[in-house]
N, C-alpha and C positions, 0 to 999 in steps of 0.2 A: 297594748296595756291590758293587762288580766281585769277581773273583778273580784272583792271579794262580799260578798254580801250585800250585793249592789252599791258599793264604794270602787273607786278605785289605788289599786295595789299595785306596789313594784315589782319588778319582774323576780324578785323573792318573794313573794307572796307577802310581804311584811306590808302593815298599814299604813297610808300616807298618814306624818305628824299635822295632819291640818282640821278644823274644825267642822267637817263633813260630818264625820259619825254623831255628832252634837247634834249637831243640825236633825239629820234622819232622825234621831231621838227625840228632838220635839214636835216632827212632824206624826209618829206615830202617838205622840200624847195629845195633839190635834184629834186624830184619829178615834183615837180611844173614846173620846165627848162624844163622839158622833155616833156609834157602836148602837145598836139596838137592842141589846143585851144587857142582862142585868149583872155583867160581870164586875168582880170589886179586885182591884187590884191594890196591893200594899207595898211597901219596902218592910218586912218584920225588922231588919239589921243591915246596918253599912258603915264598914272600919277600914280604915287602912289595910287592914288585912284579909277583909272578905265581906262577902254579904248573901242576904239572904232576899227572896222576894217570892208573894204567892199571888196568884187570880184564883179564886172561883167564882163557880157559875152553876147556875141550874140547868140543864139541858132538857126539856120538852122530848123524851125520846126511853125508853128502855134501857137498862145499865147495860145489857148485850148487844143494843144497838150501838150503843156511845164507843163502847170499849171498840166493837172490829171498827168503827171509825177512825178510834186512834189509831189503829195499827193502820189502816191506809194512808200515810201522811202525804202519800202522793197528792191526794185528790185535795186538799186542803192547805197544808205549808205554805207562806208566802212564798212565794218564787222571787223576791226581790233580798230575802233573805237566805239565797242557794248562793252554789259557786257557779252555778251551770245554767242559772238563770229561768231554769224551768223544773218544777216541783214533780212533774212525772218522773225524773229520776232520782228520788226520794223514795227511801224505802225502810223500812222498822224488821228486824229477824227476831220477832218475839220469845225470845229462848237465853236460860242465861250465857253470855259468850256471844249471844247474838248481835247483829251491829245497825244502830242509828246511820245509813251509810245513803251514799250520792255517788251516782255514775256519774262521767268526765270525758271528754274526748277521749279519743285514740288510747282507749283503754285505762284511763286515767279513773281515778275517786279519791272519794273522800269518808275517813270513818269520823263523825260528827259525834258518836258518843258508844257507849259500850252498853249493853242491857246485861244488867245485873240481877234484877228481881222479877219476876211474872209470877202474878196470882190471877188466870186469865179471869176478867170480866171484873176485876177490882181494881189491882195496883199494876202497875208498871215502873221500876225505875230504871234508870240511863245514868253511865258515869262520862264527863267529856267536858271540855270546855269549847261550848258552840261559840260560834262562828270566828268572830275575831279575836276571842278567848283563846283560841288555841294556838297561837301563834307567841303566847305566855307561859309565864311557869306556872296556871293555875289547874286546876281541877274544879270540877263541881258535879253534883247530882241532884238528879233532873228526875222528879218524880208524878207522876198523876196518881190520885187516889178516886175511886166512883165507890158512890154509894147510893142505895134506892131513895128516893121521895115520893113517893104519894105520884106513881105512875112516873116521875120522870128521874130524873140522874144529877145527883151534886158532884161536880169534876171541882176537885183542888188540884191544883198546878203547884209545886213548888222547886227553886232553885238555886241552892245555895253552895256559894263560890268563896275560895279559898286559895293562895296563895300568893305569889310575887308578881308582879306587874308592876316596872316604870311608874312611881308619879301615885301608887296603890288604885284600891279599888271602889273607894265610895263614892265618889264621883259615878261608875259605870252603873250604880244599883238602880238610879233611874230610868237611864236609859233601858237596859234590860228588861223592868217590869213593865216597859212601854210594851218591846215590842213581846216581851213573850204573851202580855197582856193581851195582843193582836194576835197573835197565834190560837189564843184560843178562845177568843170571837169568832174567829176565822172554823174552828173544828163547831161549833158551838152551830153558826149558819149553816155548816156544811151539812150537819146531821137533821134541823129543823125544814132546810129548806132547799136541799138539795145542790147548793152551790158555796163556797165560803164567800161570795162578795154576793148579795144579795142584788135586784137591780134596786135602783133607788123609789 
C-alpha cells in the first residue's frame, strides 16, 4: 500500500473515500493551539468552487534570512505531508519554470507545483494543487509575500484553489488552512530556532 501525504492510497495513487483526511485535519487544528507562534491563520473564501486561505506570522529573523529558508524546504516541510515520507527530498528551483518537486524511489518524483513568480528576498509564487489536490481537476497558487518589521520579517502565506472536485471544495478550506497553517510554524521555528519542532 503507497502513501500519500501520510494517508493511505490505492495502488492509483487515488484517495481512499474514507474519513482519514478529516480526521488529520483536525489533528493539525489540535496542533495549530499548541504552536508557539503568533501565527493567524483565516479562511478569507470557501464555495463550492474554490477557496482561499492565508497564515501570517512575524519571523524574529532578517527578510534574507527568512527568504533562503523558504527556499530550503528540505529542512522544514512536514515529512508527514511528502509522498516519500522524508522532507530531505524536498526541494524549491527558485526560477520561473522552476519546480516545487520531491524525489521518489527508483527514479521516481513528484512536481508539487510550478514557480512562477521570484522577487528574490520578497515574493515567491508556486502554481500546483498540493498534495491530494492534485489528483483533481483543481489548480491553485501558492504564494509567500516578506516584508521588513522593525529588525524581523512579516511572512503571509496564501492559497487559493479553484476548480472541480467530487462533492466541491468548501469543505477542504479548513482543513488546508490547518495544515498549511503548520507549515509555516514549522518555517517560522526553523528559522528562530534552528529546528521546525522545537523540543518542548
Amino acid at each position: 500500500m503507497d502513501r500519500l501525504w501520510g494517508r493511505p492510497v490505492d495502488r492509483r495513487g487515488e484517495r481512499r473515500r474514507d474519513r482519514s483526511w478529516t480526521g488529520l485535519g483536525l489533528a493539525f487544528a489540535g496542533l495549530a493551539l499548541l504552536g508557539t507562534g503568533e501565527a493567524r491563520c483565516e479562511i478569507l473564501d470557501a464555495t463550492p468552487g474554490g477557496f482561499a486561505v492565508k497564515t501570517a506570522v512575524t519571523i524574529a529573523a532578517p527578510r534574507a534570512r527568512v527568504y533562503d529558508a523558504l527556499l530550503a524546504v528540505g529542512k522544514w516541510w512536514d515529512p508527514a505531508h511528502s509522498y516519500s515520507g522524508d522532507a530531505k527530498n524536498l526541494s524549491i528551483d527558485a526560477r520561473p519554470g522552476g519546480c516545487f518537486c520531491e524525489k521518489l524511489a527508483d527514479q521516481g518524483g513528484v512536481q508539487h507545483a510550478m514557480v512562477v513568480l521570484v522577487i528574490p528576498g520578497k515574493t515567491l509564487r508556486l502554481v500546483g494543487g498540493l498534495g491530494p489536490l492534485q489528483g483533481s481537476g483543481l489548480q491553485g497558487s501558492l504564494t509567500f509575500d516578506l516584508t521588513d518589521r522593525e529588525g524581523a520579517t512579516d511572512v503571509a502565506m496564501t492559497y487559493s484553489v479553484g476548480g472541480y472536485r467530487q462533492g466541491g471544495l468548501a469543505a477542504l478550506a479548513p482543513i488546508v488552512d490547518t495544515v498549511l497553517g503548520g507549515q509555516v510554524r514549522r518555517l517560522q521555528n526553523f528559522v528562530e530556532k534552528g529546528t521546525p519542532v522545537p523540543a518542548p
